[in-house]
C-alpha positions as CSV (number, residue, x, y, z in Angstrom):
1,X,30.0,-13.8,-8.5
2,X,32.1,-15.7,-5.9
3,X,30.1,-14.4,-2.9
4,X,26.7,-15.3,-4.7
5,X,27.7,-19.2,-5.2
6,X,28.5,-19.1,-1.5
7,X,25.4,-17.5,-0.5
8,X,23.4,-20.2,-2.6
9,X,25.5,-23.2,-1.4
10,X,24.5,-21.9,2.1
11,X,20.9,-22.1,1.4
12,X,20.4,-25.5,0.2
13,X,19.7,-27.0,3.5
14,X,17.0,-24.6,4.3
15,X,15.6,-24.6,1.0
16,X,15.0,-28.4,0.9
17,X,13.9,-28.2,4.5
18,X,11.6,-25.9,3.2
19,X,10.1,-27.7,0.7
20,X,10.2,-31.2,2.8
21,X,7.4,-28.9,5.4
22,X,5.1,-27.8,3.4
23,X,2.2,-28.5,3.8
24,X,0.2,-30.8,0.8
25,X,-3.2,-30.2,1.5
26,X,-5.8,-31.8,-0.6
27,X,-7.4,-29.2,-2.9
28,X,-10.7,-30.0,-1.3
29,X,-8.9,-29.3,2.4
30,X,-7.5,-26.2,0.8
31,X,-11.3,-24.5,0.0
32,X,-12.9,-26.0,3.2
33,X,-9.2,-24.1,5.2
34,X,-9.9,-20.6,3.1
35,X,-13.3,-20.4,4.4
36,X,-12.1,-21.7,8.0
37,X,-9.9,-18.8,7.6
38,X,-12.7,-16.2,6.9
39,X,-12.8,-16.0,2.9
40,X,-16.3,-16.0,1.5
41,X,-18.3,-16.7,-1.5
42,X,-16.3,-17.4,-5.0
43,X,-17.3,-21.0,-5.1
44,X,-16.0,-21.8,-8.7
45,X,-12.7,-19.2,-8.5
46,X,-11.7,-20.7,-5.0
47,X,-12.2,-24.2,-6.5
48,X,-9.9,-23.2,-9.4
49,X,-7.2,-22.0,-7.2
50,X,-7.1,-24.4,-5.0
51,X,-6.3,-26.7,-7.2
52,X,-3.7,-24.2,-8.9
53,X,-2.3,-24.7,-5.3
54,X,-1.9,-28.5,-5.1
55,X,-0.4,-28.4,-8.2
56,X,1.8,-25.8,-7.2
57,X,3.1,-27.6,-4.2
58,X,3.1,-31.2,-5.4
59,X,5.2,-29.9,-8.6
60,X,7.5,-28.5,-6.5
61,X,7.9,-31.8,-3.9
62,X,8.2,-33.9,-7.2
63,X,11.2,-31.5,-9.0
64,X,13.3,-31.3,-5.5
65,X,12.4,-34.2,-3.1
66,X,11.7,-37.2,-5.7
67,X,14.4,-35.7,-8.8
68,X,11.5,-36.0,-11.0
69,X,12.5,-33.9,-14.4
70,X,10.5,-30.7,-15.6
71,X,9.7,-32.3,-19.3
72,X,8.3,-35.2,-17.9
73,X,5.7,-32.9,-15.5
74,X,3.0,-30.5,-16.4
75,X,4.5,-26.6,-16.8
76,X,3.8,-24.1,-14.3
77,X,0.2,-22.9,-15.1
78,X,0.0,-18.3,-15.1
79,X,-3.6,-17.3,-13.6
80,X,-5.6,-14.5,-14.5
81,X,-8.1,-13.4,-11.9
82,X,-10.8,-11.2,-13.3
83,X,-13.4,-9.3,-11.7
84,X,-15.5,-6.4,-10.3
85,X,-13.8,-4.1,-7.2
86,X,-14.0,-5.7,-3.5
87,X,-14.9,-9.3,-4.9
88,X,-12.0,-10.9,-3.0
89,X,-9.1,-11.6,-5.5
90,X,-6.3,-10.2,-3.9
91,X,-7.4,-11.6,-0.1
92,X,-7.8,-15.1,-2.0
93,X,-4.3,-14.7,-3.2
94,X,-2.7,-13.4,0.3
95,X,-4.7,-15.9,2.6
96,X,-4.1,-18.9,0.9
97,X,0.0,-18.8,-0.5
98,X,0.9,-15.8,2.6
99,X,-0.8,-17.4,5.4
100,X,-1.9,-21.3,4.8
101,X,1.2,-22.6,2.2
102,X,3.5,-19.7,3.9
103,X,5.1,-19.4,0.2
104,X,7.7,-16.8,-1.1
105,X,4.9,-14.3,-2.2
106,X,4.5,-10.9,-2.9
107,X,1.6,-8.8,-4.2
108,X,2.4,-5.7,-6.9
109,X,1.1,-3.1,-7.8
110,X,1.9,-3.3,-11.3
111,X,0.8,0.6,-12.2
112,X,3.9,1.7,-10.3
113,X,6.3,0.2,-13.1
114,X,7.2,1.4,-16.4
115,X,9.4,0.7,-19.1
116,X,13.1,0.1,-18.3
117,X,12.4,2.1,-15.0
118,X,12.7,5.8,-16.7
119,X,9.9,6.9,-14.3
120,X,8.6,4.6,-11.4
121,X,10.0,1.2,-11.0
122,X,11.9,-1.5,-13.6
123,X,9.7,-4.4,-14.1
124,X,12.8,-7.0,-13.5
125,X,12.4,-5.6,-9.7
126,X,9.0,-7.2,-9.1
127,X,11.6,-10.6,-8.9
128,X,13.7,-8.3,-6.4
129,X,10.7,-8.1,-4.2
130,X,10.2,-11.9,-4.8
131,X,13.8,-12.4,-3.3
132,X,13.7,-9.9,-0.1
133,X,10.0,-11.9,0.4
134,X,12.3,-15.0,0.5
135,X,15.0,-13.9,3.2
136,X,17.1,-13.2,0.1
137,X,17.6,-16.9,-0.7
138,X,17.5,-17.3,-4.5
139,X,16.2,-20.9,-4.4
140,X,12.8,-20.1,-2.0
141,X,12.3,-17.4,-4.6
142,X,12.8,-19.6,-6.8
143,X,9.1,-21.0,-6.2
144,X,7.3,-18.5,-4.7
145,X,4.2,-16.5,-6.1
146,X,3.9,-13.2,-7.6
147,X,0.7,-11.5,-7.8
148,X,0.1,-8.7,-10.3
149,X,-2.1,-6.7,-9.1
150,X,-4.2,-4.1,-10.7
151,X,-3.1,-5.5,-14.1
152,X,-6.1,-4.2,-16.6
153,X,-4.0,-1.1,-15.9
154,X,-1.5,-1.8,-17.9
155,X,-3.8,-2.4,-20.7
156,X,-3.7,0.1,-23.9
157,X,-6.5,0.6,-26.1
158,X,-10.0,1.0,-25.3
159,X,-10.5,1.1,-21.7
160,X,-9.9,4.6,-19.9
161,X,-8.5,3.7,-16.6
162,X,-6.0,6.1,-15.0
163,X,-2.9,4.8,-13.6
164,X,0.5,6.2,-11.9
165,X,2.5,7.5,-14.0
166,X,-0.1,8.3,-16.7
167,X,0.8,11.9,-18.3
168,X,3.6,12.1,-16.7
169,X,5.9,9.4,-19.3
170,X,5.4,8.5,-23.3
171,X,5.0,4.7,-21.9
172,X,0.9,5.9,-21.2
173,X,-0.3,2.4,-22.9
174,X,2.0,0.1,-20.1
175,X,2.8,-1.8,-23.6
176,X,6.5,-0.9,-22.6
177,X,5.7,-3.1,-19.3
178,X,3.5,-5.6,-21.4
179,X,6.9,-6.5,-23.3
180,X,9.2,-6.6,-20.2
181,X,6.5,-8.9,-18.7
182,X,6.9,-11.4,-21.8
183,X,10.2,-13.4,-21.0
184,X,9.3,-13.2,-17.1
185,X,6.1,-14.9,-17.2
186,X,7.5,-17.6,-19.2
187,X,10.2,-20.6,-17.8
188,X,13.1,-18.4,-18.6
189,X,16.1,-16.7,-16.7
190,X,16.1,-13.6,-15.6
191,X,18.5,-11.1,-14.8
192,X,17.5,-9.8,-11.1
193,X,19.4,-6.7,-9.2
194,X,19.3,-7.6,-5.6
195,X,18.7,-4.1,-4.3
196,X,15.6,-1.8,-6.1
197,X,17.6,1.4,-7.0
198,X,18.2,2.9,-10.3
199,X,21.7,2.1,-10.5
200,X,22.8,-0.4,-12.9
201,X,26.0,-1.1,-11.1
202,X,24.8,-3.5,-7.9
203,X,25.3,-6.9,-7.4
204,X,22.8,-9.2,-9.6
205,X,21.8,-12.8,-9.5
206,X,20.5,-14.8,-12.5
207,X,16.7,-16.1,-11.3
208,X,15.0,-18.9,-12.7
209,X,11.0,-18.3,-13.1
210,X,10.3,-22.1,-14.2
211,X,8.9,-22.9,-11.0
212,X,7.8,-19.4,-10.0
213,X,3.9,-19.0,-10.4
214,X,2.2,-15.6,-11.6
215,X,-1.3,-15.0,-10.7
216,X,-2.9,-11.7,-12.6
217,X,-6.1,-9.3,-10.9
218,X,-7.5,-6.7,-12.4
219,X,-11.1,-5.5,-12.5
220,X,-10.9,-4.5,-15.2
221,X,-13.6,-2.0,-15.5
222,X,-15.6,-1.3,-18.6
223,X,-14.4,-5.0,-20.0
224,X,-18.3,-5.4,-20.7
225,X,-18.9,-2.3,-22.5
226,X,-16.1,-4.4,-25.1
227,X,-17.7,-7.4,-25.1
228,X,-21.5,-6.3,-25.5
229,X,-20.1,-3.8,-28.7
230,X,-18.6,-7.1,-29.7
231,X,-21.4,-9.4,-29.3
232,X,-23.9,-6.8,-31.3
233,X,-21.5,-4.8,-33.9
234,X,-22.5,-6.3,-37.0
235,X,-26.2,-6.7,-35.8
236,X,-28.3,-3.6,-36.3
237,X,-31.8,-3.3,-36.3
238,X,-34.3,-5.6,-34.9
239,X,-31.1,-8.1,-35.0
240,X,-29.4,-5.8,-32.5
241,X,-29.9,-7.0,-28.7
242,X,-30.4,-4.8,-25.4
243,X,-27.5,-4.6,-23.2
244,X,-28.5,-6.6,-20.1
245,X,-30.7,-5.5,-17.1
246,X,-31.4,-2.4,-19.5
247,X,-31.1,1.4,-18.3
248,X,-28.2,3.6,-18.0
249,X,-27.1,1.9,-14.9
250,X,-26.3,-1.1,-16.2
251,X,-23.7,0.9,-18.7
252,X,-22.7,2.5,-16.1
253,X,-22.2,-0.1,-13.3
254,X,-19.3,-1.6,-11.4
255,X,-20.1,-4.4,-9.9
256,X,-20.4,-6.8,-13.3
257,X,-19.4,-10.1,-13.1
258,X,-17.8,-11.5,-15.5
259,X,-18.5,-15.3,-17.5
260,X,-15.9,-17.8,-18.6
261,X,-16.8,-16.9,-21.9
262,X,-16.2,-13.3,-21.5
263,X,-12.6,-13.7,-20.2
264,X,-11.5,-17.0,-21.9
265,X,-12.3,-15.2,-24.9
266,X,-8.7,-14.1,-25.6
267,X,-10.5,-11.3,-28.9
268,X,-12.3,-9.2,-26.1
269,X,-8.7,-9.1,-23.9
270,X,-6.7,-8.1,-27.0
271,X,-9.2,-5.7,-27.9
272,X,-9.3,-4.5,-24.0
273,X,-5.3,-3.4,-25.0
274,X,-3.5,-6.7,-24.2
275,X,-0.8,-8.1,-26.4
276,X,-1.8,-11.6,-27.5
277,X,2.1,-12.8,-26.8
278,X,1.1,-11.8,-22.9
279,X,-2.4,-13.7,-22.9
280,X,-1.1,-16.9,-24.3
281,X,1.8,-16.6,-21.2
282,X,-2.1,-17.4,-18.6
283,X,-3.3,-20.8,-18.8
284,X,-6.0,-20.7,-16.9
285,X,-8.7,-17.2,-16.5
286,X,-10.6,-17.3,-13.6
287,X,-13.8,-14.9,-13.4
288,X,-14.8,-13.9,-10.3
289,X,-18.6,-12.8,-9.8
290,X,-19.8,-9.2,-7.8
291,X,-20.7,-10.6,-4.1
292,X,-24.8,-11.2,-3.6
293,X,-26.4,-9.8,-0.4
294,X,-26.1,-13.1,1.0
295,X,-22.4,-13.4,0.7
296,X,-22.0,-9.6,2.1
297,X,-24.2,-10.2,5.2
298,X,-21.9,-13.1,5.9
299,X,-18.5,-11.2,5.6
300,X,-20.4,-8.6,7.4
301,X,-20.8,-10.9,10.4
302,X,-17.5,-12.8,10.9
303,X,-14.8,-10.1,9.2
304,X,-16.4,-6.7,10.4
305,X,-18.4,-7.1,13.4
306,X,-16.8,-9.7,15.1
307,X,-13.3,-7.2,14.8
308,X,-15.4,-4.4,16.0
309,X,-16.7,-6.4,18.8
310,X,-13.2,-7.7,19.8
311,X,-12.1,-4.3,19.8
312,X,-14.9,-2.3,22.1
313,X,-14.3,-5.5,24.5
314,X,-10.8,-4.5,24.6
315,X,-12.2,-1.1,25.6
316,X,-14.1,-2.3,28.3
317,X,-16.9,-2.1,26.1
318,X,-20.1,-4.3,25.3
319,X,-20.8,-3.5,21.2
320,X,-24.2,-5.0,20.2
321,X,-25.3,-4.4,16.5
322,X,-29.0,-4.8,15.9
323,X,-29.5,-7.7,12.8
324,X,-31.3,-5.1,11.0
325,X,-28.6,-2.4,10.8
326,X,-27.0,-5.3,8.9
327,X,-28.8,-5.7,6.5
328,X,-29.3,-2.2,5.9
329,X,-25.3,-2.0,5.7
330,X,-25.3,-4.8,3.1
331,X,-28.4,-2.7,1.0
332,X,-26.1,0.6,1.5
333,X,-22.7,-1.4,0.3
334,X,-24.6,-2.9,-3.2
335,X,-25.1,0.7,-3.6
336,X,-21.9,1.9,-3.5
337,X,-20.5,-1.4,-5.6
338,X,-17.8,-1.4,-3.5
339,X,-18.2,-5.2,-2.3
340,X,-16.7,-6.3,0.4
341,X,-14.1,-3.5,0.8
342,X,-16.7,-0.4,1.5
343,X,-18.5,-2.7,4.3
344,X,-15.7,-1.7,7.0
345,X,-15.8,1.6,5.9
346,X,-19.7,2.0,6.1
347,X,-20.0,0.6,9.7
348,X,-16.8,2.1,11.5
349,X,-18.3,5.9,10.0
350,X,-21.3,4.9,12.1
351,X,-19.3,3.9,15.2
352,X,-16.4,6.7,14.7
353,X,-18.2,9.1,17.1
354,X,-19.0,6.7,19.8
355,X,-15.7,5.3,19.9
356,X,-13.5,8.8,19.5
357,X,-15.7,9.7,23.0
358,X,-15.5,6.8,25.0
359,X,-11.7,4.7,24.2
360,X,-9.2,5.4,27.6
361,X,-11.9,8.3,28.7
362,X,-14.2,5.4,30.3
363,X,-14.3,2.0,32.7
364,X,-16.7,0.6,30.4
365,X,-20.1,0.5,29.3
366,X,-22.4,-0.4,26.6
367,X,-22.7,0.7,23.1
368,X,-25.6,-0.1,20.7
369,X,-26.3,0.3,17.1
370,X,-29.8,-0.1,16.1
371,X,-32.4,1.4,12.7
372,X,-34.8,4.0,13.4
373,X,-36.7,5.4,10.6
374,X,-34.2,4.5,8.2
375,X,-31.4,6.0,9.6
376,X,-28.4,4.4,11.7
377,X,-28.1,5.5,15.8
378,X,-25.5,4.8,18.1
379,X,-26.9,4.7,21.7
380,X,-23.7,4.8,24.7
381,X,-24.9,3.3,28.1
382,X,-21.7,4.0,30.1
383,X,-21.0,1.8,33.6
384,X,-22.0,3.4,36.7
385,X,-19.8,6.4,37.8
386,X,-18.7,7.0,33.9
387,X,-17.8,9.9,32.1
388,X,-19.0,8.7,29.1
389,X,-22.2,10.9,27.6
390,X,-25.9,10.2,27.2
391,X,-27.8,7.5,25.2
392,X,-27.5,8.1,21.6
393,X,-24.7,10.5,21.8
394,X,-21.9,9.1,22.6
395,X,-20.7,12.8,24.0
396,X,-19.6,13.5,27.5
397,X,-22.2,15.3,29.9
398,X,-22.4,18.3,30.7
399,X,-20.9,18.9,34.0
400,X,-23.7,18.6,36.8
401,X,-24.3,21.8,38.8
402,X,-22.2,22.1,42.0
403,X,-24.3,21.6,45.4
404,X,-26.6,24.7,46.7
405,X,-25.0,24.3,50.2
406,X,-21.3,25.0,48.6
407,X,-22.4,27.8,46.1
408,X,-24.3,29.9,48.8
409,X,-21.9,29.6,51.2
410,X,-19.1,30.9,48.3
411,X,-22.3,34.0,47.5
412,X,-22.6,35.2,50.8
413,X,-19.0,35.0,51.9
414,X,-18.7,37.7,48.9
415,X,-21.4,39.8,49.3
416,X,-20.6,40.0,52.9
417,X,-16.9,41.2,52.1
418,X,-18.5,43.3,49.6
419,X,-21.0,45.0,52.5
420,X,-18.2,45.3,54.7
């Protein structure tokens, strides 16, 4: 333990260094810098964590720049951030701790951990992670941020989501993971290895999670199936209500967004395959709503095309995208209810071609993507003197015939040898 008290004593000065720069943005500065930043839509969930941000930081100032104690401050506050595929929980979560508060913080994918680590990974190395993320200095892990993602995986009971691991171990709930998660989401002190291995005989530190904030996503998909069967089990009859929007789609769909009632509703969790213990350790459940057409178009714009344009320029290309091949992106992506995630996929299919024909074969040119009848075209209108193919294309030329001066002198020089 010798080495460990000098590694910690040499950290002090950075860590309170640390903490002296960061940055205490307002919480209204911190939702007007996320959408400076590119984030989009999630009015109410961006105003909640922006405030779990302030908070964050200003706890943190108080406890190690003004002495002030824990029990006379509010305790850490746990989020839970739930919501459809693509909505933006994750980027939320990365752009505003990773980028604008530059905080210790890592983002987990909690599927890959089971139970004491028999198969996959121990849960007490998501606070290993937390320490590399933190140049291996215990006191900046000490208030970073762990993001748990995919959590509604780990849920047992009802819901029928497949994770890693699942068939192949007899912890197929996650309640084995549920019950490691218990003392680490609460102000305790944990036991952390400093190395992820399997071996139980490496050096280990003792890590304090008072200070260390946990921020749950999940999407937890068919979380409305439970709380419509809920809402109508002991109705039948003409008391018995109509799932909303009606149709099999709507049983069916992925993109639901969820209420504050739905998820602060801690029955419809449990019942989702929760323990209770682990829901009280979140004190504050943030829904996050599917994103609208209007939201789409704008991430669209500013996150997509503007990339793609960047990157033809850097090509020596000129990429213009008609407005209505937008929107009939947008339409395409609320079809797939993949959010904001399917809308790179969708328009780099459409430019894959284009761009696989004309990158470091070409000077330059211009490249067009425009609607006709329904369908998406790429037209190519390469610089003078380019290889680069026809309109529409984006495929080479075939090679131009050779001159008739050169290919009848070649003919008769070998007739006439043949004659001779």
């Amino acid at each position: 333990m010798e080495p460990l008290k000098k590694y910690r004593k040499s950290g002090l000065d950075n860590f309170i260094k640390f903490v002296r720069e960061l940055p205490v943005l307002s919480p209204r500065a911190i939702f007007a810098k996320l959408e400076e930043e590119g984030y989009r839509g999630q009015v109410a969930a961006r105003r909640a964590v922006s405030l779990l941000a302030y908070r964050h930081v200003r706890r943190i100032k108080r406890i190690y720049l003004d002495g002030a104690k824990r029990d006379q401050l509010l305790p850490k506050t746990n989020v839970l951030l739930a919501g459809p595929t693509g909505c933006g929980k994750t980027f939320l979560v990365e752009l505003l701790f990773q980028h604008i508060l530059r905080l210790p913080t890592v983002i987990i994918d909690i599927t890959t951990y089971s139970e004491t680590g028999y198969v996959g990974q121990d849960p007490s190395t998501i606070l290993t992670r937390l320490l590399h993320a933190a140049d291996d200095n215990p006191l900046l892990a000490s208030i970073g941020v762990v993001c748990l993602d995919e959590f509604d995986k780990i849920a047992s009971g009802q819901n029928n989501a497949v994770f890693a691991g699942a068939g192949t171990t007899k912890d197929v709930t996650g309640m084995g993971v549920q019950r490691e998660l218990l003392k680490m989401l609460e102000s305790s002190d944990v036991v952390v290895p400093m190395e992820i291995t399997h071996s139980s005989y490496g050096d280990h530190l003792v890590l304090s999670t008072a200070d260390v904030a946990f921020i749950a996503a999940g999407a937890f998909s068919g979380f409305h199936h439970i709380v419509r069967n809920r809402e109508n089990g002991d109705r039948i009859g003409f008391g018995r209500e109509a799932p909303a929007g009606g149709g099999a789609r709507s049983a069916n769909s992925i993109a639901v967004s969820f209420t504050a009632r739905d998820v602060e509703n801690l029955v419809n969790l449990q019942t989702f395959g929760f323990l209770p213990e682990l829901l009280a350790r979140f004190g504050r459940f943030v829904p996050f709503d599917a994103l609208d057409a209007t939201t789409l178009m704008e991430i669209l714009r500013a996150n997509v095309v503007d990339r793609l344009v960047r990157e033809f320029e850097d090509e020596g290309f000129e990429l213009v995208v008609d407005d209505d091949v937008l929107g009939h992106l947008v339409s395409e992506g609320l079809k797939r209810e993949t959010g904001a995630r399917g809308l790179v996929s969708i328009l780099t299919r459409h430019l894959e071609e284009a761009a696989f024909d004309a990158f470091a074969e070409s000077p330059g040119g211009r490249v067009r993507v425009r609607l006709e009848a329904g369908d998406v075209r790429v037209d190519v209108a390469p610089a003078a003197g380019s290889a680069v193919g026809a309109q529409g294309s984006g495929r080479p030329p075939a090679p131009s015939p050779a001159p008739e001066g050169k290919n009848e002198g070649k003919n008769e020089g070998k007739n006439e040898g043949k004659n001779d």
